[in-house]
N, C-alpha and C positions, 0 to 999 in steps of 0.2 A: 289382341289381348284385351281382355276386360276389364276395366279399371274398377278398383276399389268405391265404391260407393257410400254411401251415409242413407241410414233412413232417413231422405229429405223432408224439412217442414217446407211451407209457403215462404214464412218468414219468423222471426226473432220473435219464437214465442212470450206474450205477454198477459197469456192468460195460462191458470197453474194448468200443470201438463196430466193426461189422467191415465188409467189402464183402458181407456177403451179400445175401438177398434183401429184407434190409428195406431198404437202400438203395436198389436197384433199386424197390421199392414205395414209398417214398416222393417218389420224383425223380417216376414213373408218377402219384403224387395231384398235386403239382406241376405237372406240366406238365399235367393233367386242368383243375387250379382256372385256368390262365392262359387255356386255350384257351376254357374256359367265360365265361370275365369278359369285361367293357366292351372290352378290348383284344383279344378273341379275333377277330374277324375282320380285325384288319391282323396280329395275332400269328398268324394262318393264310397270310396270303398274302405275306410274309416269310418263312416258313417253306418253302413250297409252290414260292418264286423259287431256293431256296437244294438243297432235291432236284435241280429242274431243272439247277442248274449240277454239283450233285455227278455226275448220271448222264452230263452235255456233259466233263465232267475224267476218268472215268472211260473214254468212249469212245473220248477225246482219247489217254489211256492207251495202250491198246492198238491203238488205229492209230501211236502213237509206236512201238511195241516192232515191228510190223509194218516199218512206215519204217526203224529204228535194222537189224533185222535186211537188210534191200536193201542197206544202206549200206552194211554190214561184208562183206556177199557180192561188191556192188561194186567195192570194195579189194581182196578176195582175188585177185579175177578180174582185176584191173588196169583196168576196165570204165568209162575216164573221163568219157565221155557219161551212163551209168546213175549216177554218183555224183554229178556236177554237179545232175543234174535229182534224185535222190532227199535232197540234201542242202538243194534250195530247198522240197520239199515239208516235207522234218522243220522247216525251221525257219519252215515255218508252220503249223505244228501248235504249236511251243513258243508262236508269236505269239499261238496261240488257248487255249493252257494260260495262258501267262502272264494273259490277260484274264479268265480265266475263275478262277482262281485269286484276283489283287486284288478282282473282285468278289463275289466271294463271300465273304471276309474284310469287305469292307466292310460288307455283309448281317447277317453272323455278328455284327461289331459294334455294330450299329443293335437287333439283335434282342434282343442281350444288353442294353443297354443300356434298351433299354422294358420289359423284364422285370423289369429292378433297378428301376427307377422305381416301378414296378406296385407289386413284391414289398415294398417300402420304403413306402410309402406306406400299404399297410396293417398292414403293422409296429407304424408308427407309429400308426398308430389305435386300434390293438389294444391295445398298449402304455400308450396315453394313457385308453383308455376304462374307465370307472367305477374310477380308482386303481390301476389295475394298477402301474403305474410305485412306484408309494407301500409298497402292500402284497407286490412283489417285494424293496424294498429292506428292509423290517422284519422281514422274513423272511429275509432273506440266505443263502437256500439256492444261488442263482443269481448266480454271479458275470461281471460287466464284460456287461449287458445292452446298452450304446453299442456295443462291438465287436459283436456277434452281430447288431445292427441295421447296423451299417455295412459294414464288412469283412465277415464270413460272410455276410451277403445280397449285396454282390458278389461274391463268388467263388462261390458257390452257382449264383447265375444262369449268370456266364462260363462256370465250368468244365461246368457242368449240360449245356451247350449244343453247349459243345465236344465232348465225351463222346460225346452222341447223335451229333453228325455223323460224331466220329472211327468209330462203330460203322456208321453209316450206308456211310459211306465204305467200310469194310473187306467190308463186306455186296460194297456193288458192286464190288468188287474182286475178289471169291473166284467173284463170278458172272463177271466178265468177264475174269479170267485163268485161270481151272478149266480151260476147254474149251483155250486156247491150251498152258497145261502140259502138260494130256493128251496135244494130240495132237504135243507133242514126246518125251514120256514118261510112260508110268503110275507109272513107279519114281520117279521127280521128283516127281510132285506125293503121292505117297502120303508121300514124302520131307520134306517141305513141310509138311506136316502133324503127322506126326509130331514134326518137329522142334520146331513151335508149340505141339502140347501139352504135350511133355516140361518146354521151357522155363517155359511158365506154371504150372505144378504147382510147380517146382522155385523158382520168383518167390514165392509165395505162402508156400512154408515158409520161406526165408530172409527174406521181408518182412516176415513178418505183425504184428511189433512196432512197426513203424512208424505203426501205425494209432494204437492208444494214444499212441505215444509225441506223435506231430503233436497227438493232442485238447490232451495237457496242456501240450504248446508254448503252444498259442494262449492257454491261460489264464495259464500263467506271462507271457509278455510282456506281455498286457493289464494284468495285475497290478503289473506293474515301469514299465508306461507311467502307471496311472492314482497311483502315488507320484510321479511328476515331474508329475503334472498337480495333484496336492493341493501340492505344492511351491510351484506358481507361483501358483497362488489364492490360499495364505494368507503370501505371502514376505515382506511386513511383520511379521505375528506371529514367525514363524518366529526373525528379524531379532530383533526388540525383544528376545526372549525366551532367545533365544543356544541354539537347540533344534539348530543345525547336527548335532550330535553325535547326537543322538539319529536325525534323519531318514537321516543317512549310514548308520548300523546298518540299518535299514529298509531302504532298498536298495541296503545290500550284500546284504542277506539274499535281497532277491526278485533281484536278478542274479545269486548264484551258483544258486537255484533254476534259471534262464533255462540258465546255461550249464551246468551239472550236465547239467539235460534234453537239453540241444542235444548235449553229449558223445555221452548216448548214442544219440541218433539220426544222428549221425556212424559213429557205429561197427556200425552196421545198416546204413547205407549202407555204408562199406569192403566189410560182408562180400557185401553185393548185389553192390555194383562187380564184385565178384571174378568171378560168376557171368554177369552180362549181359555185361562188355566181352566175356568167352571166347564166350559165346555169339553178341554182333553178330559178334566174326570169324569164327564158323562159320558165319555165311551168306556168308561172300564162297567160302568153301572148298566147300560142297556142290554146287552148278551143277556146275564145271566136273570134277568129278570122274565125273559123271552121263553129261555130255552128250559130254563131251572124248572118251570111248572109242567114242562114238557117229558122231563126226565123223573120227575115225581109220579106222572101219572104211566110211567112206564114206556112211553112211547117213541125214545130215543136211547140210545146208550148213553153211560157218564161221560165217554171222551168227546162226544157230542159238543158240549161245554165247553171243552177249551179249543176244538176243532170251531165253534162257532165265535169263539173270540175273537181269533186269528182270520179268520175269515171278515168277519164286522169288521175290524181294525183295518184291512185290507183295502174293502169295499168303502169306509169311510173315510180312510184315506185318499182315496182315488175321488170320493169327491168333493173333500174339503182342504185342496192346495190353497185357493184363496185364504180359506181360513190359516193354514201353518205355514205359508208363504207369505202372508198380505203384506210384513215387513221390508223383504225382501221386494217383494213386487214394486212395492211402492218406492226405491230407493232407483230400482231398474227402471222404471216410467222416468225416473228423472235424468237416469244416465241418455237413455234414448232420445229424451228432449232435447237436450242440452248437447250432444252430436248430431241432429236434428236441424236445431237453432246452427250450429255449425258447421253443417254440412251446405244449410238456405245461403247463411253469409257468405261461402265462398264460392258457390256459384254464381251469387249476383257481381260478386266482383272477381269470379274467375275469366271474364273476359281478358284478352290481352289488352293493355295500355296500346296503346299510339304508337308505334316504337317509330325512332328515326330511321327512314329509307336508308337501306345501305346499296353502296354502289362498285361496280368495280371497273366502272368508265372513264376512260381518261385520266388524268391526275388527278391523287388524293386531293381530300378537299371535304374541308365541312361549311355546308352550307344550309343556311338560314332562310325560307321563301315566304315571304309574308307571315310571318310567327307574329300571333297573337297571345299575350299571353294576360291572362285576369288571375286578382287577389280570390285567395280559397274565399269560398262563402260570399263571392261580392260581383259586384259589375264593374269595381274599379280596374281600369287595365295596368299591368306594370311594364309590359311592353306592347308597346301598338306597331304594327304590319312592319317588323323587323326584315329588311332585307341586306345581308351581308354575304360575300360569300371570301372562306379563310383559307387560301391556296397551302398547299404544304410547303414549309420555309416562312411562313411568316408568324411571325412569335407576336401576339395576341394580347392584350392586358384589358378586363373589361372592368369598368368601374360603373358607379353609382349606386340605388340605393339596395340596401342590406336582403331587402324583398324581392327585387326585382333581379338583382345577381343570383341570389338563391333559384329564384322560379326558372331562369333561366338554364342553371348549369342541372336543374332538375329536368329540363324541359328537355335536353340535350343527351342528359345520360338513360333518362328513363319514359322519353316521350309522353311526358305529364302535362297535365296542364295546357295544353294544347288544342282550342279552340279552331283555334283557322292560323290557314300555312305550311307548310312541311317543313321539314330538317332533313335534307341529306349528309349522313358524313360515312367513314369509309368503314369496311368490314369491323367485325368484333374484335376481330387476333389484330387491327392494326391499329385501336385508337383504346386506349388505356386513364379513365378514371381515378382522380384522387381526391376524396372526400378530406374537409376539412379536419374531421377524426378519421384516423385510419382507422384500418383494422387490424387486428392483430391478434388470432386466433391462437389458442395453447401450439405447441409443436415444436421442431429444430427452427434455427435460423435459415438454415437452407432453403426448407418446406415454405417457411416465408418469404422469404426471394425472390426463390427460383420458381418461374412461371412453368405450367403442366406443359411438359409436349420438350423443356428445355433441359430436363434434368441433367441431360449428358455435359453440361455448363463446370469446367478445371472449377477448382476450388480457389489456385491463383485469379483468375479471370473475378470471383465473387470476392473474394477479399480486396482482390487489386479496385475495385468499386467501392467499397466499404472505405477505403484508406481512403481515396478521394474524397469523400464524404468526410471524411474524419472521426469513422466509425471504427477506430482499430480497439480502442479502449473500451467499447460498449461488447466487443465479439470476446477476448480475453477473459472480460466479465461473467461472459454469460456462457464460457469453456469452450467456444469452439461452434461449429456450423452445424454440427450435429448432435447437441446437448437437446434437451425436451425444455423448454420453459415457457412461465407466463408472461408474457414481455408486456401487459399490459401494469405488471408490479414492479418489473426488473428495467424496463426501460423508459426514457423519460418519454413526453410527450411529442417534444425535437428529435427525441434518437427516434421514435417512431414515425415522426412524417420522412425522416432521409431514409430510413429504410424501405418505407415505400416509393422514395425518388431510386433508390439501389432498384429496387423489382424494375421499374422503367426504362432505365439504361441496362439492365440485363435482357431484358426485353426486346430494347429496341422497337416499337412501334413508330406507328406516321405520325401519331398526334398523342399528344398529355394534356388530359384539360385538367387543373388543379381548382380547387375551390379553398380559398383564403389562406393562400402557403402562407402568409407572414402572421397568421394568428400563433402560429405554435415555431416557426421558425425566425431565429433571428437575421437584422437584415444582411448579416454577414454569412450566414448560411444559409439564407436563399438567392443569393446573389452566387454563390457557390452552385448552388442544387441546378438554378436555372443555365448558367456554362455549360454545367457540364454536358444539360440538355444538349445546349447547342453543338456544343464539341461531337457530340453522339449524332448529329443530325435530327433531331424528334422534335416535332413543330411543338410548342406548346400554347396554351390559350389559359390564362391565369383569372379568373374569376376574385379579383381584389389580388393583395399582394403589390402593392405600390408604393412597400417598402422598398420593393428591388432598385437598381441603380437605373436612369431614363433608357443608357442601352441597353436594358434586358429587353427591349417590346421595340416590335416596326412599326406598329400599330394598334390604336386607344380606340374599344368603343364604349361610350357612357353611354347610360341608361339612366335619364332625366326623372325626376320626379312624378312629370305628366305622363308618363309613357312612353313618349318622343325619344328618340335616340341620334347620336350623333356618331360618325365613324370618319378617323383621321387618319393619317401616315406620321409616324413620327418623326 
């Protein structure tokens, strides 16, 4: 299967992004990856339905201009039979324009639409796979990653699509009105011409700011969106804490950035405005200047005129999209950068992390072989050539400093940080993670529980867990195992770490490594949490938590200030 691709940059563009040919080259990888992938054979004959109609509208075209010019010759002539019958013919040609026209929009929609799906999909996998998500955020070189998956992959796809037809279209157009201009004038269509390239030349100088200016729109607004999104997450605190004042400075700041920007792409538009309005009125003015001295001196008919309108209109269409696009184009340079820029960043850190060896040798067992572990950004070590090894059944309590417990239970769950050394511990299904913030996704309380693969798990068996906990008041509250709620507003931050010690004893795994149970849990309900462990048989390994009673742990290892570590039996 072909995975979803990004027109890739080198790197995190810093210079403003432009229409040239790397645009063009990237949209060409682009529509290379879709055609290639799982989808390319309906993404070909959707495509292939949709020529078809551009060249039936295109032919439709010019038998209209053919038709429109009879019609106008008919009225000259007073010719009432000729215009009855040539007026039923023109408007079944529009009958066959107008058919031909909605479905192909319908097409165009359907196609864009299985592209975005496509496009998104692997995004998201991309994104998701070996921590990219984690390691773009710690990195914060990459800003509002949600929008560039959301928004810039649909209009990337839309406009992408559009783009190609509108060129496709101008193609058939210049083929199919060239011969018709010529043989009312050479002067006209050389006219035609000229006029399309003057204008696009003349677009491109007066545009070309608009290109930067659109990148850093889309990031100011994401910006000033995702303050009113941290708003509404944390609007209790916010509340308790009387921070009103402070959040309003915040964005005010990112909405005057928003509108500062917006000014001046206002004011690149004005001075476009000035140049395109003059210019669409000089297509209504060149035709008849052209043709009018032609039909005076007798040497064309009257329909001639508006046949060569429609024709000019056609042919100067076709090639001045720069010109009636240039807005457009220029806002599309920036969606392309900007998935670009985001496609470089997750390749560089799409590698997989270090993960810890897993084994399934002998008895369980998480072991530590010379772990080296260093401060982010420094050569300070926080642990120096860690060697321990945690047999299953021995309940673990690691103390010292705040950094070096952290780097480690980071080292351990997501192979970070790791320099020199290994980490063995046992399979994925048998050693079970608990972050000092749980998680606690929208859903039933079951869905949070009950672990994939367990669901066939009595309802007495998860309650009878629950009551242990001392969670029967929290489940009544919130109506049962199968109500939908946010349990990040309905539960407290205690009801939330026992509910993830529930997931664990439902579970049942070899090992629970916890990262600071006693921050959110009291010592009377971690002293609780960690029994019942033991009662379950599940080794655990407690990264702080020294609240709990001496016999919750067999065994202490510090991690000293130097690096230096010390391991003891209790």
């Amino acid at each position: 299967m072909v995975q979803a691709t990004l027109p890739a940059a080198a790197q995190v563009p810093t210079t403003p992004p432009s229409l040239g040919r790397s645009v063009g080259a990237r949209l060409l990888q682009a529509v290379r990856d879709v055609v290639r992938s799982e989808i390319g054979p309906k993404f070909r004959l959707m495509f292939g339905g949709i020529i078809l109609l551009l060249i039936a509208i295109s032919g439709l075209n010019v038998l209209s201009s053919y038709v429109g010019r009879d019609l106008m010759t008919s009225i000259e002539q007073r010719d009432r039979s000729a215009f009855f019958t040539t007026a039923l013919i023109w408007l079944g040609v529009f009958a066959g324009l107008t058919a031909a026209a909605v479905t192909l929009r319908f097409i165009e929609e359907r196609l864009a639409l299985l592209w975005r799906e496509w496009l998104t999909q692997g995004l998201v996998r991309e994104y998701l796979a070996g921590g990219v998500y984690l390691r773009l955020r710690e990195r914060g070189e990459l800003g509002n990653p949600d929008q560039r998956i959301t928004d810039d992959a649909r209009a990337f796809t839309a406009t992408s699509l559009s783009f190609v037809l509108m060129l496709l279209n101008a193609l058939l157009a210049i083929v199919a009105f060239s011969g018709v201009m010529w043989s009312i004038s050479p002067l006209l269509f050389f006219a035609a011409v000229g006029y399309a390239l003057l204008g696009s030349a003349l677009t491109i100088v007066f545009g070309r700011p608009l290109v930067r200016l659109n990148y850093d729109q889309s990031d100011r607004e994401a910006s000033f969106r995702s303050e009113l999104v941290h708003l509404g997450e944390n609007a209790e605190s916010v509340a308790l804490l009387r921070l009103e004042g402070r959040l309003q400075g915040r964005l005010r700041r990112r909405l005057t950035a928003v509108v500062g920007n917006m000014r001046r792409i206002v004011a690149v538009n004005r001075n476009l405005g000035f140049f395109t309005t003059g210019y669409n009125y000089g297509i209504q003015l060149v035709p008849p200047l052209i043709v009018g001295p032609l039909f005076m001196h007798g040497k064309v008919e009257f329909g001639v005129i508006t046949q060569s309108a429609m024709g000019f209109a056609h042919i100067l269409g076709a090639f001045s999209l720069i010109v009636t696009q240039f807005q457009s184009l220029s806002s599309y340079a920036a969606v392309v950068a900007r998935l670009g820029s985001f496609g470089a960043a997750m390749e560089r850190y799409g590698a997989p992390p270090r993960l810890p060896s897993e084994t399934n040798e002998g008895p369980e067992r998480l072991v530590y072989e010379d772990v080296t572990l260093l401060a982010r950004g420094g050569e300070e070590r926080l642990v120096s050539h860690l060697t321990v090894t945690v047999l299953a059944g021995t309940r673990l309590l690691v103390i010292g400093t705040d950094e070096a417990r952290r780097a480690l239970f980071r080292a351990t769950a997501l192979g970070r940080d790791t320099p020199a050394g290994r980490i063995v511990r046992p399979r994925t299904d048998r050693i079970l993670f608990m972050p000092e913030r749980p998680y606690v996704p929208p859903g039933t309380l079951r869905e949070l529980i009950v672990r994939g693969g367990q669901e066939e798990t009595s309802d007495d068996r998860v309650l009878g867990v629950l009551r242990d906990l001392g969670l029967e008041q929290a489940v009544k509250r919130l109506g049962g195992l199968d109500v939908e709620g946010d349990f990040n507003h309905v539960l407290s931050l205690g009801e939330q770490q026992l509910v993830a010690v529930a997931r664990a004893l439902l579970a049942s795994p070899a090992f629970v490594v916890l990262q600071n149970p006693g921050t959110s849990l009291a010592p009377e309900q971690l002293a609780r949490a960690l029994a019942l462990l033991s009662e379950a048989q599940v080794t655990y390994i407690a990264f702080g938590g020294s609240s709990a009673p001496t016999g919750a742990y067999d065994a202490v290892l510090e991690l000293h200030a130097d690096g230096t570590w010390s391991f003891r039996r209790s």
